[in-house]
Legacy VTK file of the C-alpha trace (Angstrom):
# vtk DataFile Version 3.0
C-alpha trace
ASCII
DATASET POLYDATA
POINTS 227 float
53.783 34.864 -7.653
53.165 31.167 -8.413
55.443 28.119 -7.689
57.542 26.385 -10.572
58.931 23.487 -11.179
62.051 23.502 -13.270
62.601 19.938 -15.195
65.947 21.027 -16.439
67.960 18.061 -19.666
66.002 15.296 -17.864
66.209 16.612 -13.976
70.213 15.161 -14.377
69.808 11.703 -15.754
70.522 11.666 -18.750
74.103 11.635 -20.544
76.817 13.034 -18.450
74.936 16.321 -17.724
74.143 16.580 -14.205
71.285 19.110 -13.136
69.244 19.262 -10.725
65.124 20.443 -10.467
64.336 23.705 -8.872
61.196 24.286 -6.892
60.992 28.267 -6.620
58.630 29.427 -4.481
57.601 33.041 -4.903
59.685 36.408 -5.160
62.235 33.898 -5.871
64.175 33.926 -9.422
65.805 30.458 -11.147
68.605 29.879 -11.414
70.101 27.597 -14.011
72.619 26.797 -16.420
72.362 27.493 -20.729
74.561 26.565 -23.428
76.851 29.217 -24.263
76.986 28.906 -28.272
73.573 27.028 -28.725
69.950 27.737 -28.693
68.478 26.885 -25.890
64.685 26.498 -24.996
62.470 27.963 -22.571
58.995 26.342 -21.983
56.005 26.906 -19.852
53.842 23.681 -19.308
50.577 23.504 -20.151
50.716 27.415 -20.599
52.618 30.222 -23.407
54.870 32.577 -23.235
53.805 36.006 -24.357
56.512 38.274 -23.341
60.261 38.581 -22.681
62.301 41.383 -20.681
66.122 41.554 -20.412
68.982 43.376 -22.007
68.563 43.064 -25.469
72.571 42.874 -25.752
73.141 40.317 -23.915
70.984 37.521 -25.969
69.741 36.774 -29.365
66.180 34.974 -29.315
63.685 33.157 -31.570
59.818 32.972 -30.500
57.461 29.706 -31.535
54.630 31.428 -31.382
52.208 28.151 -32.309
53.288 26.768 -29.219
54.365 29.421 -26.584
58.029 28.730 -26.043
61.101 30.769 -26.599
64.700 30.175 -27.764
67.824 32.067 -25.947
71.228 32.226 -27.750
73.545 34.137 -25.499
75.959 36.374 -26.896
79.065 35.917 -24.481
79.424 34.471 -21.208
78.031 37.008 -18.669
74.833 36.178 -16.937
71.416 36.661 -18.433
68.605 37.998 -16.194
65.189 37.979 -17.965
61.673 37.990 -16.991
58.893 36.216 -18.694
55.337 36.627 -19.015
52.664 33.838 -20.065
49.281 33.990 -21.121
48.009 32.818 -17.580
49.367 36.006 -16.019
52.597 34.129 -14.347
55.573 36.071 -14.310
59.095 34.482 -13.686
61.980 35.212 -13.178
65.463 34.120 -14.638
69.281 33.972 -13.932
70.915 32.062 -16.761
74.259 31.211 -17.014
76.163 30.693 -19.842
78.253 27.845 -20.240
80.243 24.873 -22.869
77.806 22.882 -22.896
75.071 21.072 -25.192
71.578 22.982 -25.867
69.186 22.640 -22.810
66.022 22.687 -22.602
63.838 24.488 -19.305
60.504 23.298 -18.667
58.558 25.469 -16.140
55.981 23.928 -14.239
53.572 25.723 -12.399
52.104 24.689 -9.223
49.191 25.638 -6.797
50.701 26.668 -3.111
48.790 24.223 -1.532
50.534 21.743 -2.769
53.815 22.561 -1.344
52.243 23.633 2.057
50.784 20.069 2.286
54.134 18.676 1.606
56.564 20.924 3.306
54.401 21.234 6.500
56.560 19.867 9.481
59.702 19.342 7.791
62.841 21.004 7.831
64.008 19.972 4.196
63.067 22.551 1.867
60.336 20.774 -0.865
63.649 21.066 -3.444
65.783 18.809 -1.664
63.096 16.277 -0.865
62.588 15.941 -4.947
66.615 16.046 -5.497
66.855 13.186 -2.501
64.523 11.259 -3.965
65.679 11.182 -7.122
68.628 10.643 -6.515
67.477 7.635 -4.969
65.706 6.053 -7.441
68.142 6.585 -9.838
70.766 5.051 -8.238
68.407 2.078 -6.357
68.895 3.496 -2.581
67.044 3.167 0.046
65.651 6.663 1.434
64.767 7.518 5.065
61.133 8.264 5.349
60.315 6.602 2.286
59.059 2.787 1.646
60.291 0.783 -1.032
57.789 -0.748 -2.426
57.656 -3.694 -5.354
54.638 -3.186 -7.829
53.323 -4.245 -11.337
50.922 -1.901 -13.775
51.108 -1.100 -17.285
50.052 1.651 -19.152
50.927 3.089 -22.834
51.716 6.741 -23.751
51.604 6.752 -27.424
53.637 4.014 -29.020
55.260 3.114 -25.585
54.768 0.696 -23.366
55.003 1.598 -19.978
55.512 -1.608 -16.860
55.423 0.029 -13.047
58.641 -1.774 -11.381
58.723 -0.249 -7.452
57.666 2.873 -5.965
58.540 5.260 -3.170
56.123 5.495 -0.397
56.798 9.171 1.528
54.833 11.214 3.476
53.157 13.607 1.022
55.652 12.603 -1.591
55.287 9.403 -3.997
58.374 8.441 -6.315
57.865 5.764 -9.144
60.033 4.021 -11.547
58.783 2.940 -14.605
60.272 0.546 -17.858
59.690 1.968 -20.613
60.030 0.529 -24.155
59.708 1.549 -27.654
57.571 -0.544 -29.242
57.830 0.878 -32.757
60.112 0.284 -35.651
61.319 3.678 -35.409
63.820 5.383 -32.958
61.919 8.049 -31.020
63.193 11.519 -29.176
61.206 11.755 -25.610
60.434 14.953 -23.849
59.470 14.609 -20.302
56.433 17.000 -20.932
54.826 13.532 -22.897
54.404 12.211 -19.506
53.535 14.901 -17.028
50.131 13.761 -17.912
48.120 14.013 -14.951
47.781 17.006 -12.009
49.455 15.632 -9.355
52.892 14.855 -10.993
55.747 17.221 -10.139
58.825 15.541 -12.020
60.259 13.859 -14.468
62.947 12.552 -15.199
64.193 10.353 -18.085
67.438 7.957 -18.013
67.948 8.129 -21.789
66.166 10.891 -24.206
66.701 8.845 -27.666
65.177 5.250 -27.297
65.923 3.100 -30.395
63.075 0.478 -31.481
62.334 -2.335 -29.591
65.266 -0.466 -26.588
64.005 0.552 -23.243
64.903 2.988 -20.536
64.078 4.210 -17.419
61.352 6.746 -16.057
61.339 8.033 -12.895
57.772 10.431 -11.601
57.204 12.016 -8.636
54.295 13.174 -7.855
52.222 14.234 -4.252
49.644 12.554 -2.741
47.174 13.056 0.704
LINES 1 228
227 0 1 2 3 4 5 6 7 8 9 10 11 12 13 14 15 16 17 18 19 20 21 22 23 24 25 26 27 28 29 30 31 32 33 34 35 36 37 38 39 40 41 42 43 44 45 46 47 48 49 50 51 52 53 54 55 56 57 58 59 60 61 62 63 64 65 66 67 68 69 70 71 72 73 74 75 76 77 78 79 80 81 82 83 84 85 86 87 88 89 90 91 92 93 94 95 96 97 98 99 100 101 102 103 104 105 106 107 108 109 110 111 112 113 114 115 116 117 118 119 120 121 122 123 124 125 126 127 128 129 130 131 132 133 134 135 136 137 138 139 140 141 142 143 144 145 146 147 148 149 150 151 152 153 154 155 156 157 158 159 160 161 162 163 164 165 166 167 168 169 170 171 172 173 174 175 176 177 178 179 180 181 182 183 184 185 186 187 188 189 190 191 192 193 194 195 196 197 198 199 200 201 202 203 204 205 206 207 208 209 210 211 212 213 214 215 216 217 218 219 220 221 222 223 224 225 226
C-alpha cells in the first residue's frame, strides 16, 4: 500500500478548526474527523476515486464522477470505516468520525516510499510529527531545532494571485516556506490548497485564510522535501 498525505480544512490554519496532517504509511488506516450533519468531501490528488466500501447504513453519499471525488453525509454519530479505491490501483483506508462541526474537506496525497525513507532515515520523529512541528512553526513565527530560518525574496503567480517568498525553513530532508499571497482581482476568490500543490516534491499545504477578498492577502505555508 502507498503513502498519503492527508491535507485536512487547511492542515489547521484556518478559522478556529484545528487539524492536523496525517502521513499514513502502509497497512495503516486515517483517521480523521467529518461533520456530523454536512457533506463532507473526500479527494484523491492528482488521481479518482472509483469505488467505495462501508456499511451502507451508516452514511449517505454523492459521487462527482467528472472529477473523481466523493461526498460522505453520516447518518448519526458512530464511526464510519470505509475503504476506497482509485483509478491508480491505491486502496485506503478510513476511520471517520462524526462530529458538530462545519463541512471538511480530505485531500489524499499519495507519495512514493522513497521519499519518506530519505526523510525519516536516522530520526526518531515519525515523518508526521516533523510536518506538524514544522508547521506549527511557521505558523506561529518559531524558531525550530534542526531547521534554519532563513530570509528570502521570489515571486511567482498562480492564476490571478500574486505570490512574494518571505523566509523559509532550512531542515535536513525537509524544506518549509511561507509565502504572501494576494488577490489581485476585483473579485473575492475561494482557495483550495490542491491550486498550489503544483510541483512533485511538495507534501503540504496549508492556507491561513480560505476566502481572500480583492486586493486582501493571506498567508501560505509549503513544505516540501529536498536531497
Amino acid at each position: 500500500m502507498r503513502e498519503y498525505l492527508i491535507v485536512l480544512c487547511g492542515l489547521g490554519l484556518c478559522g478556529s478548526v484545528c487539524s492536523d496532517p496525517y502521513w499514513v504509511e502502509s497497512e495503516t488506516r486515517i483517521n480523521a474527523a467529518i461533520a456530523l450533519n454536512q457533506l463532507n468531501r473526500i479527494q484523491v490528488f492528482e488521481d479518482r476515486i472509483t469505488q467505495v466500501f462501508g456499511d451502507d447504513n451508516t452514511f449517505s453519499s454523492e459521487t462527482d464522477t467528472e472529477n473523481g471525488q466523493i461526498f460522505i453525509r453520516p447518518k448519526d454519530e458512530k464511526p464510519l470505516f470505509l475503504t476506497l479505491i482509485t483509478e491508480n490501483g491505491a486502496s485506503i483506508d478510513l476511520a471517520l468520525n462524526p462530529i458538530e462541526a462545519e463541512a471538511q474537506t480530505l485531500v489524499l496525497k499519495t507519495t512514493t516510499p522513497l521519499q519518506i525513507q530519505k526523510i525519516s532515515q536516522d530520526k526518531t520523529e515519525p515523518f508526521t510529527q516533523q510536518i506538524i512541528h514544522l508547521m506549527t512553526a511557521m505558523h506561529q513565527g518559531n524558531t525550530l531545532d534542526g531547521f534554519t530560518r532563513l530570509k528570502a525574496s521570489k515571486q511567482e503567480c498562480v492564476e490571478s494571485l500574486r505570490l512574494e517568498l518571505q523566509s523559509i525553513y532550512q531542515g535536513d530532508g525537509l524544506q518549509g516556506e511561507i509565502w504572501e499571497m494576494t488577490n489581485t482581482t476585483h473579485k473575492t476568490q475561494t482557495l483550495t490548497e490542491t491550486q498550489f500543490f503544483t510541483e512533485p516534491d511538495i507534501v503540504a499545504i496549508a492556507l491561513k485564510t480560505q476566502v481572500l477578498e480583492p486586493n486582501a492577502s493571506t498567508k501560505l505555508f509549503k513544505v516540501r522535501t529536498h536531497e
